[in-house]
ROGUFI-654633 format. One record per residue (C-alpha): residue number from 1; residue in three letters; y, z, x. Coordinates in nm, 2 decimals. Last residue first. Layout:
+-----+--------+--------+--------+--------+
: num : residu :      y :      z :      x :
+-----+--------+--------+--------+--------+
: NUM :    Ala :      Y :      Z :      X :
...
+-----+--------+--------+--------+--------+
This chain:
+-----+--------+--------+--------+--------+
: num : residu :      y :      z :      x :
+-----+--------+--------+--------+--------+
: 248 :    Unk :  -1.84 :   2.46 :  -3.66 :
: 247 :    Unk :  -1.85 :   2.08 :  -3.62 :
: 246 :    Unk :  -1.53 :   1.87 :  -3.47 :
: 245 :    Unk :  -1.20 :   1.75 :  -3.58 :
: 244 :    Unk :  -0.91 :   1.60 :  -3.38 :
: 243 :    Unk :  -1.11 :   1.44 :  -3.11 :
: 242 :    Unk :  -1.45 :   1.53 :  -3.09 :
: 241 :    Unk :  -1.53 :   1.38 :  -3.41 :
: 240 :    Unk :  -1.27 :   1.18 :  -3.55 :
: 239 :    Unk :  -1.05 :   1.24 :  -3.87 :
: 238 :    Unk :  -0.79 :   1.04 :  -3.97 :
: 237 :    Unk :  -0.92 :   0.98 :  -4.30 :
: 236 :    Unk :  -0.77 :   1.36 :  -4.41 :
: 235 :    Unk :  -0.93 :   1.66 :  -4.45 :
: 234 :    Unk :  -0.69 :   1.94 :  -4.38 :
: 233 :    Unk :  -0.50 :   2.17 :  -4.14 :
: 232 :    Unk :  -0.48 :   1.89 :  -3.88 :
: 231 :    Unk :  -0.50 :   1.96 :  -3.50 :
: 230 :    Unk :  -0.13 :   1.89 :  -3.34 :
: 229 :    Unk :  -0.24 :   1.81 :  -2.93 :
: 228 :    Unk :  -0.51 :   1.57 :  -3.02 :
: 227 :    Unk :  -0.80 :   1.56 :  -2.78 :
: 226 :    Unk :  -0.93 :   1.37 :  -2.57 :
: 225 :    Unk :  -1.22 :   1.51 :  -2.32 :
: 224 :    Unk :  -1.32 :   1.53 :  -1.94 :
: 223 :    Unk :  -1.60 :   1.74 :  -1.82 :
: 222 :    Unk :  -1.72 :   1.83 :  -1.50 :
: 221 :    Unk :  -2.02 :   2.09 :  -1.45 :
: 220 :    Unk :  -2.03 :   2.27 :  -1.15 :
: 219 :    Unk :  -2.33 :   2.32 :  -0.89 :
: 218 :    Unk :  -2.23 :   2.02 :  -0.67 :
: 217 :    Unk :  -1.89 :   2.13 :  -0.61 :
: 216 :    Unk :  -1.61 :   1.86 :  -0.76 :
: 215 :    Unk :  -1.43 :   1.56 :  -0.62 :
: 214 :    Unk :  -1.67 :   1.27 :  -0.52 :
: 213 :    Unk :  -1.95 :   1.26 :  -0.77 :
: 212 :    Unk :  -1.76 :   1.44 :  -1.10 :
: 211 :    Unk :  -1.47 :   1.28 :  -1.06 :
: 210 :    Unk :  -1.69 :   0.95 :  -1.06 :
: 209 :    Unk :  -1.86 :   1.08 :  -1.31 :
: 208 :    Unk :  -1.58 :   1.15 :  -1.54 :
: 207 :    Unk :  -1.38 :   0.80 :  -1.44 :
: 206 :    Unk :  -1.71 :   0.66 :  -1.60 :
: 205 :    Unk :  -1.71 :   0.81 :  -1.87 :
: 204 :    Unk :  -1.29 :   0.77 :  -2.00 :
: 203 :    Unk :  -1.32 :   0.42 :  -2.04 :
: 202 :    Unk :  -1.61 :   0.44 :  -2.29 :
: 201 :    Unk :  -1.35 :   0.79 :  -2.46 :
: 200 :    Unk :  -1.05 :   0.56 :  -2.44 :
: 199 :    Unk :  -1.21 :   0.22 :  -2.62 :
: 198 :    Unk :  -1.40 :   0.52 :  -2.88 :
: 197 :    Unk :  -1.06 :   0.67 :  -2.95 :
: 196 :    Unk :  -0.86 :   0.37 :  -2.99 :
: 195 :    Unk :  -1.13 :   0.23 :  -3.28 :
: 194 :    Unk :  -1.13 :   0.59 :  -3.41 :
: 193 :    Unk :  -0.75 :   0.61 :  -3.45 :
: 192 :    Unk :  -0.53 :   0.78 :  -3.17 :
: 191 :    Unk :  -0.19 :   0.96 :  -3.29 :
: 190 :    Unk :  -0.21 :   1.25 :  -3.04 :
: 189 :    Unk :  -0.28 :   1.23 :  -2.66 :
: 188 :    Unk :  -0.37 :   1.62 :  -2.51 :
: 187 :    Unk :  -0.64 :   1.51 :  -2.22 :
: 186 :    Unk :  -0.89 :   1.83 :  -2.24 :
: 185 :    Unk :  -0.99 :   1.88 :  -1.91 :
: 184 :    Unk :  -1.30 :   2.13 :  -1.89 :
: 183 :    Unk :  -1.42 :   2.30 :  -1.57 :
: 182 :    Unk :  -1.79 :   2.50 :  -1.62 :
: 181 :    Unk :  -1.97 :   2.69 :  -1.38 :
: 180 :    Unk :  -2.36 :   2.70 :  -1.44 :
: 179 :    Unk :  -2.58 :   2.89 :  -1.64 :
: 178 :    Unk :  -2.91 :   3.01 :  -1.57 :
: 177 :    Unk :  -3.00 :   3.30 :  -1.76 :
: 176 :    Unk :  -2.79 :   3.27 :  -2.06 :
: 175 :    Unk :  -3.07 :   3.03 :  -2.24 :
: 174 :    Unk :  -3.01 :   2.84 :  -2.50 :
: 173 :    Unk :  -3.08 :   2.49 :  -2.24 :
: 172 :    Unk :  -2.84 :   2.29 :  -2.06 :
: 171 :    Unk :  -2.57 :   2.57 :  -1.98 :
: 170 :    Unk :  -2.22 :   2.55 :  -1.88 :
: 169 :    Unk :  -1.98 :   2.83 :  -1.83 :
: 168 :    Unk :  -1.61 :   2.86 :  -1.79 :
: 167 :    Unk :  -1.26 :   2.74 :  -1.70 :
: 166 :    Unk :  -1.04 :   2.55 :  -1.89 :
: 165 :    Unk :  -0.78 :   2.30 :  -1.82 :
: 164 :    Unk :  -0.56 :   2.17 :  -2.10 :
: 163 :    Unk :  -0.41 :   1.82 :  -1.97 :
: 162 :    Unk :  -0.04 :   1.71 :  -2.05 :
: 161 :    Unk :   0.04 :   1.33 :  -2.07 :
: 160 :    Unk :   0.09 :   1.05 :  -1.87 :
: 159 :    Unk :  -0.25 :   0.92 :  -1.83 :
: 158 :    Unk :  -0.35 :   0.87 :  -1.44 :
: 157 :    Unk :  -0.01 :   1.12 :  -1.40 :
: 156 :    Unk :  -0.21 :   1.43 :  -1.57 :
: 155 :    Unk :  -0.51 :   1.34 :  -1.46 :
: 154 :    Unk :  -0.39 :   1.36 :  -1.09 :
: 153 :    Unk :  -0.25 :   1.72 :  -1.20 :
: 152 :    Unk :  -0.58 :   1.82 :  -1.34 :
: 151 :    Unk :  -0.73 :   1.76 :  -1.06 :
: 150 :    Unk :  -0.51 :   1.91 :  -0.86 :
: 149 :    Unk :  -0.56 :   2.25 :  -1.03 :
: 148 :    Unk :  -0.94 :   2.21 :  -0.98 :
: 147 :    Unk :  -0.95 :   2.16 :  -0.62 :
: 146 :    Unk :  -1.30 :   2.20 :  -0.57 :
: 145 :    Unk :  -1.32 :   1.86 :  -0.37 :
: 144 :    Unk :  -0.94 :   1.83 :  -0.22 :
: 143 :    Unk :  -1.03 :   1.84 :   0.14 :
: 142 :    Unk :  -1.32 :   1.64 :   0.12 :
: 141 :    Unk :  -1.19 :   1.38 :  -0.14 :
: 140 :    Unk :  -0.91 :   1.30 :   0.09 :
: 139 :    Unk :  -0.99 :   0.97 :   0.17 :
: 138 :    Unk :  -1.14 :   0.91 :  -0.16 :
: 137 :    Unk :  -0.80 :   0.88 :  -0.30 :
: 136 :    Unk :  -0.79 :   0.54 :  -0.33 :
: 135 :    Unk :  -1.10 :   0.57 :  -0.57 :
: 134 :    Unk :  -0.85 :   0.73 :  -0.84 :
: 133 :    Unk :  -0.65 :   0.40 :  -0.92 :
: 132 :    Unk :  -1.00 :   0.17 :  -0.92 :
: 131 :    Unk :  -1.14 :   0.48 :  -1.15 :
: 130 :    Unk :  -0.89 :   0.44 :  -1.43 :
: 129 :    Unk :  -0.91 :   0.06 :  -1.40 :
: 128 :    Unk :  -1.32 :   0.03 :  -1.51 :
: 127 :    Unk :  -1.39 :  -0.30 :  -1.35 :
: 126 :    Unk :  -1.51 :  -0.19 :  -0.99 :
: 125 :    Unk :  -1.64 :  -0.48 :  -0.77 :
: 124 :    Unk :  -1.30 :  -0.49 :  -0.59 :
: 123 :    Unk :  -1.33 :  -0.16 :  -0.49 :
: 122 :    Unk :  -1.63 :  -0.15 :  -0.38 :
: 121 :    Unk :  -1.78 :   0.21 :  -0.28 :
: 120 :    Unk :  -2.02 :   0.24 :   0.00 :
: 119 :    Unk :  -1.81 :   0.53 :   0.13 :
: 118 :    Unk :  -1.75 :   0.47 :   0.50 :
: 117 :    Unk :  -1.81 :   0.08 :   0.51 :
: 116 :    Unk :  -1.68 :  -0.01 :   0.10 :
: 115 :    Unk :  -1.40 :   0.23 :   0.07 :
: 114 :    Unk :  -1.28 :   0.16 :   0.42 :
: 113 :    Unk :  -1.28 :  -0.22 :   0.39 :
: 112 :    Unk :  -1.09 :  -0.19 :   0.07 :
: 111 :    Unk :  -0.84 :   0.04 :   0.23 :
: 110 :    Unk :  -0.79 :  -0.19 :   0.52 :
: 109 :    Unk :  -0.74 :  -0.52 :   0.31 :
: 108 :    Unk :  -0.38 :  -0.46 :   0.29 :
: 107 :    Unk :  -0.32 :  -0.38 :   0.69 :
: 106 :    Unk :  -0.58 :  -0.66 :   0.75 :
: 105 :    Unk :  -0.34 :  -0.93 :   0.60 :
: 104 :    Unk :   0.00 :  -0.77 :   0.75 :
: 103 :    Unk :  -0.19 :  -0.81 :   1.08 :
: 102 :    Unk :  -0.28 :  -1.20 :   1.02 :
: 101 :    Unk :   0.08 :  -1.24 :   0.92 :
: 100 :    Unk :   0.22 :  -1.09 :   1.22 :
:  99 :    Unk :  -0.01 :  -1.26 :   1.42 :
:  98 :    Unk :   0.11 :  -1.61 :   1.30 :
:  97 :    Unk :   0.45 :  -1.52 :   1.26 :
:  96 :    Unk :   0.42 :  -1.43 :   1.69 :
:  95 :    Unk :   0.27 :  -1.74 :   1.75 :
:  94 :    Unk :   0.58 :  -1.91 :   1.55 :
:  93 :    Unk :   0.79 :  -1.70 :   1.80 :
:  92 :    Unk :   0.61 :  -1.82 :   2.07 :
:  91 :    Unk :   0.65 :  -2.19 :   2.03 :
:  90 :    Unk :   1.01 :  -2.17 :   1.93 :
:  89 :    Unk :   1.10 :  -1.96 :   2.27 :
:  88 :    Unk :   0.89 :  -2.20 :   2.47 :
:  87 :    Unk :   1.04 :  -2.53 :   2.28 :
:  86 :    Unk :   1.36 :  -2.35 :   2.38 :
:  85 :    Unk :   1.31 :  -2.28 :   2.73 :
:  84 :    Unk :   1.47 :  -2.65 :   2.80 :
:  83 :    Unk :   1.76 :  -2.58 :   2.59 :
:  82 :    Unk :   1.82 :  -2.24 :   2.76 :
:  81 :    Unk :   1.83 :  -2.41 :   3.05 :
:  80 :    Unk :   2.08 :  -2.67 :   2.95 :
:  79 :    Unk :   2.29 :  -2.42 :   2.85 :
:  78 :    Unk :   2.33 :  -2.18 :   3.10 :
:  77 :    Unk :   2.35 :  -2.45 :   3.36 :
:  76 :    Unk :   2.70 :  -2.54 :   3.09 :
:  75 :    Unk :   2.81 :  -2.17 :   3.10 :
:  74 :    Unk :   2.79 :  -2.14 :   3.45 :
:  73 :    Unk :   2.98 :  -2.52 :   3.53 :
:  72 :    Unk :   3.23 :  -2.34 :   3.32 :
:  71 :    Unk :   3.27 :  -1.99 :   3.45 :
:  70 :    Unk :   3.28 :  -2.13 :   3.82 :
:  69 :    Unk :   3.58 :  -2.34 :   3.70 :
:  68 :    Unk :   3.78 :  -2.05 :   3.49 :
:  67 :    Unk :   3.68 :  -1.86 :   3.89 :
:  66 :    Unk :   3.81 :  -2.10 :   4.10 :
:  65 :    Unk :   3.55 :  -2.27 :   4.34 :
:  64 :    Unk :   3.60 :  -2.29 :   4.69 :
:  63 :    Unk :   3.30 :  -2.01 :   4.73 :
:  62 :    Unk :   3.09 :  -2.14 :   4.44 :
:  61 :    Unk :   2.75 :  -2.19 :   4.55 :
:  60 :    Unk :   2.78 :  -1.90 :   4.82 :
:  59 :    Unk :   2.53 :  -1.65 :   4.60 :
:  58 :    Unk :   2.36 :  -1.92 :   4.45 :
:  57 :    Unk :   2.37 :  -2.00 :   4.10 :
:  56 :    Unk :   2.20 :  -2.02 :   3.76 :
:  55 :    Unk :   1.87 :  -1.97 :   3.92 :
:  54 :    Unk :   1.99 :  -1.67 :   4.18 :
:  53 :    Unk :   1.85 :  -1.39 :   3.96 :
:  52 :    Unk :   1.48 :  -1.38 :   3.84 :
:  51 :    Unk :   1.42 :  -1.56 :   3.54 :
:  50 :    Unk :   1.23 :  -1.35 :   3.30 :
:  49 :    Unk :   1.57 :  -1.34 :   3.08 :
:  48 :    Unk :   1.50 :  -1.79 :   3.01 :
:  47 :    Unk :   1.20 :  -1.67 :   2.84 :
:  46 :    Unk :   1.39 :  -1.53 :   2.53 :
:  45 :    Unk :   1.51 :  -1.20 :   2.49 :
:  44 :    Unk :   1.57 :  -1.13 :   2.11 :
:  43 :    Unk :   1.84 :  -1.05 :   1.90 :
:  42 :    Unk :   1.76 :  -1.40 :   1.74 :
:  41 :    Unk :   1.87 :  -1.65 :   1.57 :
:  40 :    Unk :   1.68 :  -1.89 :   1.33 :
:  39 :    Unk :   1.67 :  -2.26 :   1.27 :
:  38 :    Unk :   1.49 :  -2.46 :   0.99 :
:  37 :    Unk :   1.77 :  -2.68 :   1.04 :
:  36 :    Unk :   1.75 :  -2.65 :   0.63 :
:  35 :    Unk :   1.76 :  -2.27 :   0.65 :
:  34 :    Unk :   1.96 :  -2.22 :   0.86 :
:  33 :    Unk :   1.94 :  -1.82 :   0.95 :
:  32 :    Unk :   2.19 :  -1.59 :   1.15 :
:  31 :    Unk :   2.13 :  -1.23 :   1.33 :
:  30 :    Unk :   1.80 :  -1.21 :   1.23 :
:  29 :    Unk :   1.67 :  -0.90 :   1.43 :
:  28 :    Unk :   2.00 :  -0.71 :   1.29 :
:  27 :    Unk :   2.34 :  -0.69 :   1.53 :
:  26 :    Unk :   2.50 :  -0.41 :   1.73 :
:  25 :    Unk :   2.32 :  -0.30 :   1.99 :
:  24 :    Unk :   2.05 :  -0.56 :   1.91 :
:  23 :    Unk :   2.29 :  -0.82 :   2.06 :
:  22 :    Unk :   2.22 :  -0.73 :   2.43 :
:  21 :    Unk :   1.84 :  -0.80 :   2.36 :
:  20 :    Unk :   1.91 :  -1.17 :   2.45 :
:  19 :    Unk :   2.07 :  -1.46 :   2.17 :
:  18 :    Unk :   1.65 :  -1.63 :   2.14 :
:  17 :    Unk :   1.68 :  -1.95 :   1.93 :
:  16 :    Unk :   1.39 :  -2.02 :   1.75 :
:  15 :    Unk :   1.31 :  -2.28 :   1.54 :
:  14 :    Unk :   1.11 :  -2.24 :   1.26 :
:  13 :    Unk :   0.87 :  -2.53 :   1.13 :
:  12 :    Unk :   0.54 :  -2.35 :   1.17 :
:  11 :    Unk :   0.59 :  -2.08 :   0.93 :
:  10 :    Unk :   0.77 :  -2.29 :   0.69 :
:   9 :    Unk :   0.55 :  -2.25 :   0.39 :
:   8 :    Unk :   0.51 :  -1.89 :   0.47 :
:   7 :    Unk :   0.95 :  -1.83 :   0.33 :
:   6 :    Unk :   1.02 :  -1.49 :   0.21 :
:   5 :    Unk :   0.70 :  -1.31 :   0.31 :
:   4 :    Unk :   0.67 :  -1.49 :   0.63 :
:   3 :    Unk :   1.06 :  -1.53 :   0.73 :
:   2 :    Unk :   1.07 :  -1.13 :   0.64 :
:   1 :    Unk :   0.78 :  -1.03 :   0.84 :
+-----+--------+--------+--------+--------+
């Protein structure tokens, strides 16, 4: 993962040389790297481990032998062995990069693909950013939909300031007689001038029905406002409907 985020223009240049697992007790994956022999170490059992026993030497190979001798004509077998599995080794490790990289692909493409086959939402069609950063959440939407305290929370770190959440009801005529229930965020952000206001407040509709779609009941009535924490005793220019002013 490491060579392949560090270094993918020499994915299929590596070469790898395989120390056995017996390293791993005490050593990292990578225990050395060259990077212009394009080389690498491994903790890793290479092909030559599958060998059964008996390949390096046979049992009465080395009766007459002294043992500093034995060692050496052991060590050099060893060797040229492991040379001759090395184009093995080298081969399947840069297999291995290429899976690896393949997986590390569809691991950040999952959530997209999710979004768009179990939802039918696209993530990378969405412009508005407010509701790209809440639509990762639609995993959970079922077990947080009606959650009004949380809601207010996630709007509370989407804008990084404090919400005011109220509670009441809603109705679309003058009637009393069929109201429904009512959830209001006001987002407390002071110092905005009308120009700000209006880009916030076109940003701000979208992310309300899509709060509105995915995370509340169907019978209740979403709404999310801005609003200026410090309300202004008098008239001033600074005025703006619905923000810091409004009609009595």
């Amino acid at each position: 993962m490491l060579l392949n985020y560090l270094y993918p223009e020499l994915a299929n240049e590596w070469i790898a040389c395989n120390k056995g697992s017996f390293y791993r007790n005490y050593s990292d994956d990578i225990m050395s790297l060259y990077l212009k022999e394009r080389q690498v170490e491994l903790s890793r059992d290479g092909f030559l481990k599958l060998l059964p026993e008996g390949v390096l030497a046979n049992d009465d190979e080395f009766k007459k032998v002294d043992v500093a001798e034995k060692y050496k004509i052991i060590k050099r077998r060893e060797h040229l062995l492991n040379e001759a599995f090395l184009p093995f080794d080298t081969f399947y490790f840069r297999y291995f990069m290429q899976v690896e990289h393949q997986v590390s692909d569809l691991l950040n493409t999952k959530l997209e693909f999710i979004l768009k086959h179990y939802f039918g939402f696209d993530l990378e069609a969405e412009k508005n950013p407010y509701v790209r950063r809440v639509a990762v959440l639609l995993p959970f939407a079922k077990q947080w939909r009606g959650d009004f305290a949380m809601i207010r929370k996630l709007l509370a770190g989407l804008f990084g300031c404090e919400v005011d959440m109220r509670q009441g009801r809603y109705s679309f005529s003058d009637t009393t007689r069929c109201r429904l229930p009512l959830v209001r965020y006001d987002l407390l952000i002071d110092g905005l001038e009308a120009e700000k206001f209006r880009e916030q407040y076109s940003l701000l509709e979208p992310l309300n029905d899509f709060i509105t779609e995915w995370f509340m009941p169907i019978e209740v009535v979403c709404q999310i406002k801005i609003k200026e924490y410090n309300q202004p005793q008098q008239v001033n220019t600074r005025l703006v409907l619905d923000y810091n002013s409004e009609l009595q």
